[in-house]
C-alpha positions in Angstrom: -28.6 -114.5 -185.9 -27.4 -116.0 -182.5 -26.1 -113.7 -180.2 -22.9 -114.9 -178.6 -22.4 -116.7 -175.2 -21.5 -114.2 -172.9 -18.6 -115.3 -169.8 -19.9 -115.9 -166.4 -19.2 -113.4 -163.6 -16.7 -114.1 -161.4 -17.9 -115.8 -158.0 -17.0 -113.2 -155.9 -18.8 -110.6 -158.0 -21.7 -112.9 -158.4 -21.4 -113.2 -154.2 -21.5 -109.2 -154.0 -23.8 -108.6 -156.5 -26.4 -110.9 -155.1 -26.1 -109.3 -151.3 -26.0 -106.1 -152.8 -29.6 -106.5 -154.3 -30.9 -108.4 -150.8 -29.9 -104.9 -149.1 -31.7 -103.4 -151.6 -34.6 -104.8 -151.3 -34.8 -104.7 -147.1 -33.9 -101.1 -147.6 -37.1 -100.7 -149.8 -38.8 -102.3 -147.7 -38.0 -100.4 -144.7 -38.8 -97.2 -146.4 -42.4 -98.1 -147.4 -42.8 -99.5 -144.0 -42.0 -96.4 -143.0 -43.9 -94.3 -145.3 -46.9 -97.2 -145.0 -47.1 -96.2 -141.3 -46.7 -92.8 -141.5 -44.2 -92.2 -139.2 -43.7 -89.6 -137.6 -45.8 -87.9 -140.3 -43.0 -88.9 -143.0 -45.7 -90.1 -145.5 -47.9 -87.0 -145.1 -44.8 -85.4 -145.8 -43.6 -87.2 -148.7 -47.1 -87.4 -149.8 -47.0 -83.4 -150.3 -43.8 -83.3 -152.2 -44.9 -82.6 -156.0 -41.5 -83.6 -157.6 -40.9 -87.5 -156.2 -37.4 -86.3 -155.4 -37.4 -86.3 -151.5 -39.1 -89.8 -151.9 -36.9 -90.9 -154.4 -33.5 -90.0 -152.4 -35.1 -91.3 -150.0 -35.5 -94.8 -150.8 -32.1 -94.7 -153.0 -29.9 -94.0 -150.0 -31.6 -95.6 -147.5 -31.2 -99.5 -150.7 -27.6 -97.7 -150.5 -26.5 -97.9 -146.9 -28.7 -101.1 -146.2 -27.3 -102.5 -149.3 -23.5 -101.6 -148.4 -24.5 -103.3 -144.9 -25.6 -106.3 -146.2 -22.3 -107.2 -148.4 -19.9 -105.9 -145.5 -21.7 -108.1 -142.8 -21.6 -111.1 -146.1 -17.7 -110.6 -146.7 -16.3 -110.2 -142.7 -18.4 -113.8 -142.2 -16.9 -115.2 -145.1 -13.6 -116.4 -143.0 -15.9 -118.4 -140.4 -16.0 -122.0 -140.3 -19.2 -123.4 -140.4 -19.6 -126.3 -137.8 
């Protein structure tokens, strides 16, 4: 049985949707930077949390914000001229 083709995203979408998951991933990143270092004793902190849910809203709004960053700063350049 073949499965049938399914339409291609729209290019803007496609152009969100990809800087959307870059902010993602600096976001995570930043977070276990943070928690790799310890700062300011935020991974002996989160380390003592038995649920995950501190370190879990942690690292979802902190993707979030750098993740809402990254496809503002991507659509207010998209009117400049390269030269």
């Amino acid at each position: 049985m073949k499965l049938p083709k399914l339409p291609k995203l729209p290019k803007l979408v496609r152009f969100l949707a990809l800087h959307m998951l870059w902010g993602f991933v600096l976001g995570s990143g930043f977070v276990l930077g943070l928690i790799w270092t310890d700062f300011m004793g935020l991974g002996a902190m989160l380390a003592r949390d038995q649920s995950g849910l501190a370190t879990f809203l942690l690292f979802f709004q902190s993707s979030l914000t750098f993740a809402g960053v990254a496809m503002a700063v991507a659509v207010m350049n998209l009117g400049q001229d390269k030269d």
